[in-house]
N, C-alpha and C positions, 0 to 999 in steps of 0.2 A: 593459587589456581591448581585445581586436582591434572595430579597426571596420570593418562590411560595408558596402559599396556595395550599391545596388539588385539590378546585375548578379548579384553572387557572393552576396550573400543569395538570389538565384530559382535557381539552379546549385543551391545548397545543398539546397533545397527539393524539386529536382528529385531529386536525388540519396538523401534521407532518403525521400520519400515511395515512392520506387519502389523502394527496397530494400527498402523495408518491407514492398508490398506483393506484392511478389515472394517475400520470405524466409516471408512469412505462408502466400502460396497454396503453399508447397513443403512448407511444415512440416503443412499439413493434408493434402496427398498421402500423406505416410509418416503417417496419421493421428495429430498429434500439433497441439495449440493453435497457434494464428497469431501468441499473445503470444512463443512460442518462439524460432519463426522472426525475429519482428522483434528479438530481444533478440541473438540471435546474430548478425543483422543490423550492431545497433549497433555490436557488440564490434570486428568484423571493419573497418566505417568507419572505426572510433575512430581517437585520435589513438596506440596502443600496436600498432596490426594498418596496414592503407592508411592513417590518418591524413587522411582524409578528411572527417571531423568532429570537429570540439572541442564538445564540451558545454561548456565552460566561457562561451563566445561568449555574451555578455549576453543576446541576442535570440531563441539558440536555447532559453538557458535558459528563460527568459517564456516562451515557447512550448509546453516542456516543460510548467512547471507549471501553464497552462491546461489543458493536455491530460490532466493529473489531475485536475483540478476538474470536466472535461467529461465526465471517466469515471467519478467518484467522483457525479456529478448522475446521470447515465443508470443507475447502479446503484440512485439511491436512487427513481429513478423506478420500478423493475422492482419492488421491496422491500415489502413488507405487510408495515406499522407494527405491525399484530396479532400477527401472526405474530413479529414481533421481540420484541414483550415478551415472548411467551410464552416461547420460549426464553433469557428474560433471565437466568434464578437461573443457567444451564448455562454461557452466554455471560459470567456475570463469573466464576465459578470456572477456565473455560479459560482467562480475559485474567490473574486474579493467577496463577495457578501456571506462564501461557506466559512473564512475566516474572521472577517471582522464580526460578523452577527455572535459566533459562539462566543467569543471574546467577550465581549461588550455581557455576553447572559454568565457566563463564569465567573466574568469580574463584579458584576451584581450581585453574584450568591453569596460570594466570598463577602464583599461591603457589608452584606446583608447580615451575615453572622459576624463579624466585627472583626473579622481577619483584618493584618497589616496590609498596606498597599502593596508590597514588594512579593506578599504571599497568593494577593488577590492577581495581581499583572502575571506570576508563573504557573497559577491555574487555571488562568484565562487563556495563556499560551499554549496548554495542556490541549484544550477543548479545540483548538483553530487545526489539528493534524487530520489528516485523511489515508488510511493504510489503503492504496492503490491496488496493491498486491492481490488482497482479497475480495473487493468489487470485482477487478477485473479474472480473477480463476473465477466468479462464481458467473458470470455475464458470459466467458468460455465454455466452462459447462454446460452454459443453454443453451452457446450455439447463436447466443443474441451479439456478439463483440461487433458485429457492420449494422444493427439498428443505430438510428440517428441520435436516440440516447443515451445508448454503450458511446459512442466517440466522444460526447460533450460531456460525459463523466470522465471519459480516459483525458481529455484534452485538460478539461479543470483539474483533473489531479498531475499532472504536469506542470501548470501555473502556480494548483496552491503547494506541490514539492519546495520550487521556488521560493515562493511566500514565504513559506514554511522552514527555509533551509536560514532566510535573513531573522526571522523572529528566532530561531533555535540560538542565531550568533547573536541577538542583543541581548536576549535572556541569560544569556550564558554569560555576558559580559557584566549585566544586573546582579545577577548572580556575586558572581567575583566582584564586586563592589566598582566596578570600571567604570570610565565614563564612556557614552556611548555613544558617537557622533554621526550627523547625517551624511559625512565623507563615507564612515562606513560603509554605512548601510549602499546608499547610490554607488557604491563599490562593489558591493556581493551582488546586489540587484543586477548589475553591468557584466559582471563575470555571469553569472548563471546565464541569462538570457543569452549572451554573447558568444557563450561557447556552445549551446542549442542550434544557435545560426549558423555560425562558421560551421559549424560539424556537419549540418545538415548541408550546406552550400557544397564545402567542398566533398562531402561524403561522395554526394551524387557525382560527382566527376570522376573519383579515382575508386572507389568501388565495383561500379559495372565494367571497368578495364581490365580491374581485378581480378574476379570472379570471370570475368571473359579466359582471361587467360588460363587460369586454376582450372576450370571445365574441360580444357582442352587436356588434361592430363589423367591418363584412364589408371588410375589407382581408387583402392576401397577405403572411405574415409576423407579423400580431396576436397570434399566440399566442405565436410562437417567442421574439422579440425581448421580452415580459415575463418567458417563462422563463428567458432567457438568465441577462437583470437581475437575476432574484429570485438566481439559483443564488450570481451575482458576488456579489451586494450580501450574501449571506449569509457568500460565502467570506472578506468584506473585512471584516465584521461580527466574525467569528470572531478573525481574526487581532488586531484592535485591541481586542478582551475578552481577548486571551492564550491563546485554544485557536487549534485547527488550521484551515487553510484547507477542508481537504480535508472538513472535518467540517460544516461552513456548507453547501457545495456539494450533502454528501448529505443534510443536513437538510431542502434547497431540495426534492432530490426527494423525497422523505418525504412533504412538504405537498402535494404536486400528486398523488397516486395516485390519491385518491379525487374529483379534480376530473372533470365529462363529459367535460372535451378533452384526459382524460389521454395515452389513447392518440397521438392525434394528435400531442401535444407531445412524445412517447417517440418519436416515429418521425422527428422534425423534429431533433429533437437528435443523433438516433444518424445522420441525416447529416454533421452538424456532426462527428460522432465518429471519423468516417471520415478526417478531416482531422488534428484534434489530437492523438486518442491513440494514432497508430503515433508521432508525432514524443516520447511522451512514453516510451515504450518503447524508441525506437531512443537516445536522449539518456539513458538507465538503460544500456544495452547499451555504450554508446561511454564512459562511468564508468568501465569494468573495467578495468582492465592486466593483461591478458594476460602478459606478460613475468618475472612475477610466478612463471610456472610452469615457467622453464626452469632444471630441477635441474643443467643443465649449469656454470652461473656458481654456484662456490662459496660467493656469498653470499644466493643462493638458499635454499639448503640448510636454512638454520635456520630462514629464512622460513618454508620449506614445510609443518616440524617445527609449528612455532607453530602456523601458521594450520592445521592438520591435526586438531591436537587443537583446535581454536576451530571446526571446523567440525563435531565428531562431539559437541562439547559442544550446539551451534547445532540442530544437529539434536535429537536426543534430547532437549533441554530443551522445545524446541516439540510433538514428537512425542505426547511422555507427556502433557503439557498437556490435549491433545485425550481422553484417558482420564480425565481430572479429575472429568469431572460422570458416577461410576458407573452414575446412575439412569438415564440417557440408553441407550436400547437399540437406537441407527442405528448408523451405521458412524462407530466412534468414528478411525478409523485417519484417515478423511477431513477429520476435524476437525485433527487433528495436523499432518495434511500440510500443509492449506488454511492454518496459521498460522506456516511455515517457513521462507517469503521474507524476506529483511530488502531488499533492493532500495534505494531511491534513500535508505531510512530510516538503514539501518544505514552507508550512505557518509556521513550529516552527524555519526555520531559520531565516526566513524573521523576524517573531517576535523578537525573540532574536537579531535580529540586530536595531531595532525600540528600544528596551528598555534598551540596553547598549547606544544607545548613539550613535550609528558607522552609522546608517542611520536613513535619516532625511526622512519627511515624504511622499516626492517624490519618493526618492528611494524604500522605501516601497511599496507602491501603486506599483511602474515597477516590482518589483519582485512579487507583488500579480499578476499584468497581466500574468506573466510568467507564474504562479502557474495555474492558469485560463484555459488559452489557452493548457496547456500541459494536464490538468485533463479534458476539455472536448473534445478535439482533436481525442484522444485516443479509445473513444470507437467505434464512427464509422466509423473509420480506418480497426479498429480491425475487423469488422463486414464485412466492405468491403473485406478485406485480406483471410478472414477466415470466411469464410457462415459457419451459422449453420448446422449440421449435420440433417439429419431427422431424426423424433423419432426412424424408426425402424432400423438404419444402426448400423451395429456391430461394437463397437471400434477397433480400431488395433491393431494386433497380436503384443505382447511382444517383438516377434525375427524380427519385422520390424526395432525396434529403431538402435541395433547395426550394422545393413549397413548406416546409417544413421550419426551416430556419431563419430565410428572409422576414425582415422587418417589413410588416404592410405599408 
């Protein structure tokens, strides 16, 4: 692991934040999300383009995954709890079918071209990831996060995190040659959901007491500095029950909506935001190898083949997903799309199959293309789908969602 001096660590910083925020304001000129611009930002530093930034550098990583945790808080600040259960029957029907469907087409492509089964099951697991992180900053930027189909995208990537966190722990034990039992699994299934509920149960009691009390103390910073806390201590919570970081983070903000100094603490954090989550996008962007796409080196070639048909599987399995819940009568196309990223998700399985052993370094590169095409694809779909609102238009009435969602 390289180590940074002070100097070249603040060079660095200089370097990721101004690209970032460069490549952002340029990507909104050709009216297209900021999350865009900084991803292609990344690519373009990375260590496969000017080589300017290593993601892999200890420091920059922790940096990164704050910077989801700071984005995955500030979503769940934006987010009415109500409004997410409601669309919850919609939101678990799109998270199993956005998992099982890619599945089921990955692991066909792989049969297809004569891969082993064990290569075919952790490239099928590859395709079943959804990077949250990025629907939801790009649904932010528009301004769309309270439409009925920003919630049942936010709600399904919730479920399929879940999903997603039990396939990462069989695979990983497939992997290692382990055997892998349904005690398991009904074991991490029980932990993730379990700790969702309680947290959310008793959040709501000892939170607004909290936060009652903390208001009454007139110092600069009183609010920010407990919501920081609550978001970490949630995300740290999470991880040492066995669920996701990212999941603790949004749960933090969940609990804080309906506090009085909600707003205020939305508006303290989203400076805080300003900071960490270009570095958490430009550190997704600088992930990619590019290199990957030049059909001119002959061993490209088959790469390209693979990862081609892994990405039209990637696609279309998430797609359809979004048409899952019939009864839903919004724009089901936006749900599809909103759940097509695989982003920083779909590099840990690809990884984890590179370093057990199970794919060689063709097949790696094909599922990085996957990764690639599905994380920048995504956003100006979305942008096409779903125009920004304008500043001055009122979000939508609360009692629009349930003609929307109920089953006829």
């Amino acid at each position: 692991m390289e180590h940074l001096d002070i100097p070249k660590f603040l060079g660095l910083m200089v370097i990721m934040l101004g690209v970032a925020k460069l490549a952002g304001v340029l990507a909104q000129r050709i009216s297209q999300p900021a999350v865009l611009g900084e991803l292609i930002a990344g690519m373009i530093i990375g260590p496969s383009v000017l080589g300017l930034v290593d993601p892999n550098i200890e420091v920059i990583h922790l940096l990164a995954e704050v910077g989801v945790i700071i984005l995955l808080f500030e979503i769940g600040l934006e987010t009415d709890l109500k409004k997410l259960l409601q669309v919850g029957g919609a939101s678990t029907v799109v998270a199993i079918v956005g998992v099982a469907l890619p599945f089921i087409l990955g692991y066909m492509v792989c049969w297809f071209l004569g891969l082993s089964n064990l290569v075919a099951i952790v490239a099928g697991a590859a395709l079943t990831a959804t990077s949250v992180g990025i629907t939801a900053r790009v649904l932010s930027d528009l301004g769309r996060l309270q439409e009925p189909e920003s919630q049942i995208v936010l709600g399904a990537a919730i479920i399929d995190d879940i999903i997603g966190l039990i396939i990462l722990t069989v695979v990983a034990g497939l992997t290692q040659g382990q055997e892998v039992t349904i005690f398991q699994v009904v074991k991490i299934t029980g932990i993730a959901f379990g700790f969702l509920i309680v947290t959310l149960l008793l959040g709501s009691l000892i939170v607004p007491l909290l936060f009652r009390f903390v208001g009454q103390i007139d110092l600069s910073g009183t609010l920010t500095v407990p919501a920081v806390i609550l978001a970490f201590s949630l995300a740290w919570l999470a991880d040492q029950a066995g669920s996701a970081m990212i999941m603790g983070a949004f749960t933090a903000g969940l609990l804080l909506v309906k506090i009085p100094q909600a707003h205020e603490i939305e508006v303290s954090i989203a400076h805080l935001g300003h900071f960490f989550v270009p570095l958490f996008f430009i550190s997704v962007g600088a992930a990619v190898d590019v290199r990957v796409l030049n059909p001119v080196n002959p061993a490209n070639r088959q790469t390209l083949l693979i990862g081609s048909l892994l990405v039209i599987a990637a696609i279309l399995g998430k797609f359809l997903a979004g048409y899952a819940p019939f009864w839903f009568r919004g724009k089901k196309s936006v749900i599809g799309v909103g759940m097509i990223p695989r982003g920083e998700v779909g590099l840990i399985f690809a990884q984890m199959g590179l370093s057990s052993g199970v794919f060689n370094a063709r097949l790696f590169s094909a599922i990085t293309l996957m990764v690639m095409v599905t994380t920048f694809i995504a956003p100006p779909l979305l942008k096409f789908l779903f125009p920004a609102k304008h500043p001055g238009q009122e979000p939508p009435e609360p009692e629009g969602i349930e003609d929307l969602v109920t089953k006829p």
